[in-house]
C-alpha positions as CSV (number, residue, x, y, z in Angstrom):
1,X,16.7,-45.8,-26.4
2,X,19.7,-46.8,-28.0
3,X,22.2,-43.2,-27.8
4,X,22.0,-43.8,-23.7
5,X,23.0,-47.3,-24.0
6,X,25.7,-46.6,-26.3
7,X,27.2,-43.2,-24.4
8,X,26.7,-45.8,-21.2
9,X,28.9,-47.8,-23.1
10,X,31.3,-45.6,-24.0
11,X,32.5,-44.5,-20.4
12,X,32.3,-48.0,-18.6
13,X,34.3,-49.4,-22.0
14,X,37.1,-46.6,-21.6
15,X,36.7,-46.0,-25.3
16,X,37.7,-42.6,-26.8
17,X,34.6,-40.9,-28.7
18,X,35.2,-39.2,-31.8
19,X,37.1,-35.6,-30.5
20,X,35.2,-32.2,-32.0
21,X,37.3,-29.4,-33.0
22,X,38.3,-26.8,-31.0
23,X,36.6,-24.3,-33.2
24,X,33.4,-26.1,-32.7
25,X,33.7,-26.4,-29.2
26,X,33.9,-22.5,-28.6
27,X,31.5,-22.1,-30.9
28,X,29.2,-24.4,-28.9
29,X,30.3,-22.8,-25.4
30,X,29.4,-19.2,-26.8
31,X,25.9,-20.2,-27.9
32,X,25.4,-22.0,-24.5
33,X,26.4,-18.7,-22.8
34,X,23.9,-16.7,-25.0
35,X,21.0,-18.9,-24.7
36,X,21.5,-18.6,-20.7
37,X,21.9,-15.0,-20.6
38,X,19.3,-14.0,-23.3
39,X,16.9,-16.2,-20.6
40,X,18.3,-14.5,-17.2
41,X,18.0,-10.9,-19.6
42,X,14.6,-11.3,-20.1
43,X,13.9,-11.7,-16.9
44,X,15.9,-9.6,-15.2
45,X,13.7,-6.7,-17.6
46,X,10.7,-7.7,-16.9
47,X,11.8,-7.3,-13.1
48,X,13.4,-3.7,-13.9
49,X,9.9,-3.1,-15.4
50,X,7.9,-4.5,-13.3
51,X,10.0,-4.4,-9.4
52,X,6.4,-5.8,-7.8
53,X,6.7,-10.4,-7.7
54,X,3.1,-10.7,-6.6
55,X,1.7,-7.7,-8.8
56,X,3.4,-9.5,-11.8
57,X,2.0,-12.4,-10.9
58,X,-1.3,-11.5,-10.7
59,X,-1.2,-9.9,-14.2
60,X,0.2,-12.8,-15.7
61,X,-2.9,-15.0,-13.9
62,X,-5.1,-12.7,-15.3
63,X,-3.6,-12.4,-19.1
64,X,-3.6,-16.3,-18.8
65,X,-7.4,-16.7,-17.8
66,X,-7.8,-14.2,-20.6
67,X,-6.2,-15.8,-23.3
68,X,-7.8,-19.1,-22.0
69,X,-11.5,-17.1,-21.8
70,X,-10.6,-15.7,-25.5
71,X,-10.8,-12.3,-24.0
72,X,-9.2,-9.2,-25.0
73,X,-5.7,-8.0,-22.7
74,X,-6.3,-8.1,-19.3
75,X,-5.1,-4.8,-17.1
76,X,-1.7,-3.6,-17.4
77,X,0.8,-3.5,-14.8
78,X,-0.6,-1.4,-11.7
79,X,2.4,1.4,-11.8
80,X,3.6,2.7,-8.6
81,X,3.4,6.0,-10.0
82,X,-0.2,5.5,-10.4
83,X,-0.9,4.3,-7.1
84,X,1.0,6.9,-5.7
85,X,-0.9,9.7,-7.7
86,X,-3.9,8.3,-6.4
87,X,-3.1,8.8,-2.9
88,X,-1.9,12.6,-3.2
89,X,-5.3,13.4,-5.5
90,X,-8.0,11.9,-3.1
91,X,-6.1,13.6,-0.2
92,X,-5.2,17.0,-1.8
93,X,-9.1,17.1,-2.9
94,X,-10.4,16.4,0.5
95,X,-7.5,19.3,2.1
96,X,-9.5,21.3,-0.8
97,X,-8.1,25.1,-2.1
98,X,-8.6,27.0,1.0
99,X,-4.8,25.7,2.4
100,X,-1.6,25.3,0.8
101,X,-0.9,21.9,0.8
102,X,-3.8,20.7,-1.0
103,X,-3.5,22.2,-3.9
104,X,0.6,21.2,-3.9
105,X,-0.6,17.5,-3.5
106,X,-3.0,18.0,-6.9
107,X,0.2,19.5,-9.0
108,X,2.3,16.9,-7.8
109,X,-0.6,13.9,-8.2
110,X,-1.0,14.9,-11.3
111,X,2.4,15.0,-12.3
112,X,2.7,11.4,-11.0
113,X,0.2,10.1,-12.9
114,X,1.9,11.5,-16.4
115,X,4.6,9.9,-15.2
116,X,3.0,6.4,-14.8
117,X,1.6,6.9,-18.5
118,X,5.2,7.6,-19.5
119,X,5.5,4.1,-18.3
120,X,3.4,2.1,-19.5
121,X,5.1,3.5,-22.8
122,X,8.3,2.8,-21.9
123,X,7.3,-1.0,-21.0
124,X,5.2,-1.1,-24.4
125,X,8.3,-0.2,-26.1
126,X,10.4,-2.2,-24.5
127,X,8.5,-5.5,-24.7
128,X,8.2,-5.0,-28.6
129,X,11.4,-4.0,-29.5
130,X,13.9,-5.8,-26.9
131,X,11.8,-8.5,-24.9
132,X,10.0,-10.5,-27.8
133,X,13.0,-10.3,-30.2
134,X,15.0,-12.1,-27.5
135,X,11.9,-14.6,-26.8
136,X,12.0,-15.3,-30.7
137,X,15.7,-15.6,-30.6
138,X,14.9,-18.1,-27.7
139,X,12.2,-20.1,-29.1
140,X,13.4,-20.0,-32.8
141,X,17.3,-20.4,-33.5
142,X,18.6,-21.5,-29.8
143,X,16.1,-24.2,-29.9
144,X,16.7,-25.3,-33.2
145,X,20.6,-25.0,-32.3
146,X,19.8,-27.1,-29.2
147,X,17.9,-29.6,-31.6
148,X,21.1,-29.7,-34.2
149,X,23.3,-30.5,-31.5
150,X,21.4,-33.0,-29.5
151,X,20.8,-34.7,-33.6
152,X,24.7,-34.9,-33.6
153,X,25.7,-36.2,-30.4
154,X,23.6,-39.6,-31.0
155,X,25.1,-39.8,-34.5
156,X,28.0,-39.8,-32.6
157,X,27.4,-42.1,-30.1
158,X,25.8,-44.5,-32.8
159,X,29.6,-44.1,-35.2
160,X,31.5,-44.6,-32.4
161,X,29.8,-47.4,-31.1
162,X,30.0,-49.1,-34.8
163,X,33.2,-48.1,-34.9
164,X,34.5,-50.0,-31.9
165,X,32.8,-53.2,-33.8
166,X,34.7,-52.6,-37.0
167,X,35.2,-56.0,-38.6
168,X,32.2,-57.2,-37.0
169,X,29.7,-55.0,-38.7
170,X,29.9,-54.5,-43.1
171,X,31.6,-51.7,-44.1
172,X,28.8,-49.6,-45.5
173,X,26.9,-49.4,-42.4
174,X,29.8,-48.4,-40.5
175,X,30.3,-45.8,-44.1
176,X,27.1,-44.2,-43.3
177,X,27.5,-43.8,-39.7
178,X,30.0,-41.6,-40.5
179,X,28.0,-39.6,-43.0
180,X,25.1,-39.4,-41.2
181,X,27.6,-37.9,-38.2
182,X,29.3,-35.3,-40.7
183,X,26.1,-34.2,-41.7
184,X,24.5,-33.2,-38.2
185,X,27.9,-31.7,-37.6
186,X,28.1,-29.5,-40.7
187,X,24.6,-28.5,-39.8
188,X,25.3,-27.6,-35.7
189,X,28.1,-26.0,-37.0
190,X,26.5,-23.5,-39.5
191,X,23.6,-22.8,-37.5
192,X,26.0,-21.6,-34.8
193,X,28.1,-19.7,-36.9
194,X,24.9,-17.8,-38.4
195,X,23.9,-17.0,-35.2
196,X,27.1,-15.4,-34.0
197,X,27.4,-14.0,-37.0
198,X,24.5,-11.9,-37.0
199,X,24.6,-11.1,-33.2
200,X,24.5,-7.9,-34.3
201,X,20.8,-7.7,-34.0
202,X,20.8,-8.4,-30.4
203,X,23.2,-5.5,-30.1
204,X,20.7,-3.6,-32.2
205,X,18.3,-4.3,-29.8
206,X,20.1,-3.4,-26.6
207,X,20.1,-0.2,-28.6
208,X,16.3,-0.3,-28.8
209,X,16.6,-0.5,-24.8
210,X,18.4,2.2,-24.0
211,X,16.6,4.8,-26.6
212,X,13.1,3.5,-24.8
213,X,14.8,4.2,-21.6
214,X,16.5,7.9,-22.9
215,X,12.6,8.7,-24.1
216,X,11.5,7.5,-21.0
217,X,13.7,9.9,-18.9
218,X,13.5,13.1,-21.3
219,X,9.5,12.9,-21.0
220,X,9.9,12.3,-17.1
221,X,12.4,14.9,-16.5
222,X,9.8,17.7,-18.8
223,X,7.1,16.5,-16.3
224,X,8.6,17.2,-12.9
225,X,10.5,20.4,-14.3
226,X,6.9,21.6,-14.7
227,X,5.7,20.7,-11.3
228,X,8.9,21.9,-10.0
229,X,7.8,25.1,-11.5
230,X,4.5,25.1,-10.4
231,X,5.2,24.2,-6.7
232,X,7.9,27.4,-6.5
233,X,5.9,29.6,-7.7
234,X,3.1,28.0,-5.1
235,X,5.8,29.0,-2.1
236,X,7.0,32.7,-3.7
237,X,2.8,32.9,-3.3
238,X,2.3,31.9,0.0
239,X,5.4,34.0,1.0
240,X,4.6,37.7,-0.1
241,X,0.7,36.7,1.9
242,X,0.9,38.4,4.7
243,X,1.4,36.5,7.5
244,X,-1.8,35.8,9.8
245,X,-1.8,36.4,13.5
246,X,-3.7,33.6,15.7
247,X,-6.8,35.3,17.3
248,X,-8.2,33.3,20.5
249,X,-11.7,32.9,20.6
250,X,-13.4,34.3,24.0
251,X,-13.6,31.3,26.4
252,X,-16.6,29.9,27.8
253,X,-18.0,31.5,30.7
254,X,-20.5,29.1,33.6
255,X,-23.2,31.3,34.1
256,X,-24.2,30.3,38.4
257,X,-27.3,32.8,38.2
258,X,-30.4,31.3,39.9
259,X,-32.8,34.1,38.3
260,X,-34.0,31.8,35.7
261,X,-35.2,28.2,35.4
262,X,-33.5,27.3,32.4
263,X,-30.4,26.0,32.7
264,X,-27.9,26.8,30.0
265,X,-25.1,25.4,28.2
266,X,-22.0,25.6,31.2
267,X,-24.4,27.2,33.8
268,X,-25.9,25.5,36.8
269,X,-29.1,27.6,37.7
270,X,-31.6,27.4,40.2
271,X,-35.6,28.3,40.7
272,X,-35.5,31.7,43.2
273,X,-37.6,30.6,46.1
274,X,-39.8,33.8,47.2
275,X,-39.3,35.0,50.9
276,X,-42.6,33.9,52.7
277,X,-44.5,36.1,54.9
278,X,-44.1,34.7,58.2
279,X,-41.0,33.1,60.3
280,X,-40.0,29.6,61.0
281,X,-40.1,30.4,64.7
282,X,-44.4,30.5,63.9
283,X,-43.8,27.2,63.3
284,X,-45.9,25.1,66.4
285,X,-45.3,21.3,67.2
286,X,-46.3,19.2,65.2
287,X,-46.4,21.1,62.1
288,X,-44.2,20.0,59.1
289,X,-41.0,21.9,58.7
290,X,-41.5,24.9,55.6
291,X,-38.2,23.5,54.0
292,X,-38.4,26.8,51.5
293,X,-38.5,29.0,54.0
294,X,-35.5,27.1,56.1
295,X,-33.4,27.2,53.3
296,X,-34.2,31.0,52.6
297,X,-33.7,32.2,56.4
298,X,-30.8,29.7,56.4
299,X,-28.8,32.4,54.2
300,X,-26.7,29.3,52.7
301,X,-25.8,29.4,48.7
302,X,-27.0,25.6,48.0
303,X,-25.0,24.0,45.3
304,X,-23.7,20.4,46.3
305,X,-26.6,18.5,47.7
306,X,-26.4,15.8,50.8
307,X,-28.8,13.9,51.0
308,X,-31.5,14.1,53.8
309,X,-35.1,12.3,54.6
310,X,-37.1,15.2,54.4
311,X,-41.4,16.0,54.5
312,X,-42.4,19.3,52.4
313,X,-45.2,20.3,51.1
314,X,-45.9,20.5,47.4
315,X,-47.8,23.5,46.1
316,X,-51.6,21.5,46.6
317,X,-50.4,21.2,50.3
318,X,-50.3,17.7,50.3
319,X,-47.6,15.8,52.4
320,X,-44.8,14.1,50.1
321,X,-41.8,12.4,51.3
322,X,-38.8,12.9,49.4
323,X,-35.1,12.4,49.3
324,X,-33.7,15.9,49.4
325,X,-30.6,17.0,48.0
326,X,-28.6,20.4,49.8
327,X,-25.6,21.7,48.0
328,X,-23.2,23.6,50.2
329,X,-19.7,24.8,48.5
330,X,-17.8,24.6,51.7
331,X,-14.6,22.8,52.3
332,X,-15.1,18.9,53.1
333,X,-13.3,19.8,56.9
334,X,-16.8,21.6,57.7
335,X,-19.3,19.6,56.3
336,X,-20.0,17.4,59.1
337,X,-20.6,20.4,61.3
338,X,-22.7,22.4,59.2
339,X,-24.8,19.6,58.5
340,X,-25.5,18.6,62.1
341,X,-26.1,23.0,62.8
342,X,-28.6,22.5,59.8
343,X,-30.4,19.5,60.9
344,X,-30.8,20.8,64.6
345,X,-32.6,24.1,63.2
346,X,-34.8,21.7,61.2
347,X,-35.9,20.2,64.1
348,X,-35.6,23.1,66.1
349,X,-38.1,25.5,63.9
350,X,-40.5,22.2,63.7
351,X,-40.7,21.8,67.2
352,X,-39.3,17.8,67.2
C-alpha cells in the first residue's frame, strides 16, 4: 500500500523521480509492443481459422465443460467445407445416377469433404507450432517481464521517496534503497534484452505458419484439380450422348358414352334407358307421368340437370317422390324456354 502513496506523492510534491535510460526505455516500449501484438496475433488466427464467432464459441463451451467433466476433446471446429459437402452429398444421392447433376454434386461433395480434413490439419498444425508457442511466450517471459518491471517501479518509488528525506532517514537505509532499485533494474533489463534477443524464434514460428498454410494449399489445389478433372470429363460425356427429343404423351380423352354404367376416369356416362312399347299420348288422366319414356321420346341429350319435383315409378311400381335432376347442354339464353316446353309436355302426356 505504500508504492501508491509514494508515486501519489511524487506528482502532487513536483519532485523529479529517478530518470531511466534511454536504452531502457526503448527496450521497455518494444516489449510492450510485442506483448500486445503476440495477444491481438493470436487472435486474429484463431479468427482466420476459425471465421464462425458463435461456432467458436460453442467449441470453446464445450472443450471447457470437457476439461471441467475430465472428459477427453470435445468436437472440433464444424468446417464449412464439411457442412457444405454435406449438403451436395444428401442432395446428389437423392438426384441419384440416372441425371447428370447428381452424380456432379457427389464428385464435388466429396472433394469438399477432403478439403475440410485438409483443414483440420492445417488448424492442428498451426495451433502446435505458431498458436501455443506465442501463448507460452505470453504466459511465460512477458509475464515475468511484466513482473520485473512492476518489482522495479516500487523500488523506485520507495528510493525516491527516501531520497527526498535524505538527512532525515540514516544513511544505510537510504544505501539499500538504492541497491534494492539497481537490482530490479539490472534484472528488467536482462530479461528484456534476452527476449529481443532471441526474437528469432517468433520469426521461426511465423515460418511454421506459412509452411502449414503452403501444405495447406498444395493438398487443396491436388483435390480440386482432380474434381476439375472429373467434372470435364463428366460434360465431354454428356456431350457426344446424343441429344434426346421430348415425346408428348397422348392427352386424356372424356369418354361421354352412355352404353355403360360405369363411369370412368374423365368420362361422364349414363344408364341407356330402353324405348318402351307404348307412347306417352296412351297416357289417360290421372296416371303418373312415365318420366323414362318422356325423356326418351323427348329426343334431348341430358347432361346438366335442373331440378324438378317429379313422381316416377321405381321398378316394383311403387310411387316415389324425388327431386330430379335434367341436364340439357344448351346455351343459358334458351334454358328458360326449353324448360317451360318440357314441363308443358309433362303435364301434357299426363293429362294435368
Amino acid at each position: 500500500m505504500q508504492n501508491p502513496a509514494k508515486k501519489v506523492s511524487e506528482k502532487v510534491g513536483g519532485a523529479e523521480g529517478t530518470k531511466l535510460d534511454d536504452d531502457f526505455k526503448e527496450m521497455e516500449r518494444k516489449v510492450d509492443v510485442t506483448s500486445r501484438a503476440v495477444m491481438e496475433i493470436m487472435a486474429k488466427t484463431i479468427e482466420y481459422l476459425q471465421p464462425n464467432p458463435a461456432s467458436r464459441a460453442k467449441l470453446s463451451m464445450i472443450n471447457t465443460m470437457s476439461k471441467i467433466r475430465g472428459q477427453e476433446k470435445g468436437p472440433g471446429y464444424p468446417q464449412a467445407e464439411a457442412l457444405l459437402a454435406d449438403a451436395m452429398l444428401k442432395f446428389g444421392r437423392e438426384l441419384g445416377e440416372e441425371c447428370n447433376f447428381g452424380p456432379a454434386l457427389v464428385d464435388v461433395g466429396e472433394a469438399m469433404k477432403e478439403l475440410s480434413e485438409v483443414k483440420d490439419s492445417l488448424d492442428m498444425e498451426v495451433k502446435q507450432n505458431f498458436i501455443d508457442p506465442l501463448q507460452n511466450l505470453h504466459d511465460k517471459d512477458l509475464r515475468e517481464i511484466q513482473h520485473h518491471l512492476k518489482k522495479m517501479e516500487g523500488r523506485r518509488l520507495d528510493f525516491d521517496y527516501k531520497k527526498k528525506r535524505q538527512g532525515k532517514l540514516p544513511d544505510e537505509e537510504l544505501r539499500q534503497a538504492l541497491e534494492k532499485f539497481d537490482e530490479s533494474k539490472e534484472i528488467a533489463e536482462s530479461s528484456m534484452f534476452n527476449l529481443l534477443e532471441m526474437d528469432i524464434e517468433q520469426v521461426s514460428q511465423l515460418s511454421a505458419l506459412v509452411q502449414a498454410q503452403l501444405e495447406y494449399h498444395k493438398q487443396a489445389t491436388q483435390i480440386l484439380q482432380r474434381v476439375t478433372s472429373k467434372l470435364e470429363d463428366r460434360i465431354k460425356e454428356a456431350s457426344s450422348q446424343p441429344k434426346r427429343e421430348y415425346q408428348p404423351k397422348p392427352r386424356m380423352s372424356l369418354d361421354f358414352t352412355t352404353g355403360d354404367n360405369t363411369q370412368h376416369n374423365g368420362g361422364i356416362s349414363h344408364a341407356t334407358t330402353p324405348k318402351p312399347a307404348g307412347n306417352g299420348s296412351n297416357n289417360v288422366r290421372g296416371e303418373k307421368p312415365n318420366l323414362d319414356e318422356f325423356f326418351y321420346n323427348a329426343e334431348v341429350p341430358c347432361f346438366l340437370l335442373e331440378s324438378s319435383s317429379l313422381v316416377r315409378e321405381n321398378e316394383n311400381g311403387d310411387s316415389i317422390g324425388e327431386l330430379l335432376e335434367l341436364a340439357i347442354p344448351i346455351p343459358p339464353k334458351d334454358m328458360v324456354q326449353l324448360q317451360n316446353n318440357i314441363l308443358s309436355k309433362i303435364f301434357t302426356s299426363s293429362g294435368m
